[in-house]
C-alpha positions, 0 to 999 in steps of 0.5 A, a space after each residue: 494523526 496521519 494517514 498514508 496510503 500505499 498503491 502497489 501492483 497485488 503481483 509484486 513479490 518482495 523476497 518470496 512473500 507477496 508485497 503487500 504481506 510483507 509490507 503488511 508483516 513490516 508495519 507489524 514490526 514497526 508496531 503501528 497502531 493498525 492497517 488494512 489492505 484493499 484489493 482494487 476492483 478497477 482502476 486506471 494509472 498514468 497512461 489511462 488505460 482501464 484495468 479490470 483484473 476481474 474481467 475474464 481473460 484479463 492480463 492487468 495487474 491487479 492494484 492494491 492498497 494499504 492503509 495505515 494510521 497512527 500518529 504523525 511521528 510514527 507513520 514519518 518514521 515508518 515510511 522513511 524506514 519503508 523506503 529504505 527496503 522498498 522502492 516501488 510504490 506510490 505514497 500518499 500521506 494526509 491528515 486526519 482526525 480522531 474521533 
């Protein structure tokens, strides 16, 4: 099985839904097994500046994450399928085991 991990910004749009709906909405088509979106509460990114969107008065953007599993064929296919309409975001992708 094949995990992928999706690192967005919660601000960015795609059409008039927020990214992570519809990527989440996309997955739904795709019929993968399932996924989950986490809200990060602090971060920081390439240029190691610490984001705290919590933090009052905070102008950062706020990352999110999605999470899917499914079988490494599948989470392949829907990520090349993916990429085709969204190009922003990192990917990360590992192997996993089933209990």
């Amino acid at each position: 099985m094949l995990q992928a991990q999706i690192y967005i910004d919660k601000d960015e749009v795609f059409g008039s839904l927020p990214l992570y709906e519809y990527i989440l909405r996309f997955l739904i088509r795709h019929r993968v097994a399932g996924a989950t979106a986490f809200r990060g509460q602090i971060g920081f990114g390439v240029h190691h500046q610490l984001k705290r969107p919590d933090s009052i008065f905070s102008f950062d953007e706020p990352p999110m994450l999605i999470i899917f599993i499914d079988e490494e064929h599948r989470v392949r296919e829907v990520l090349k399928a993916l990429r085709k309409e969204i190009s922003s975001g990192l990917i990360v992708v590992n192997q996993v085991e089933k209990f």
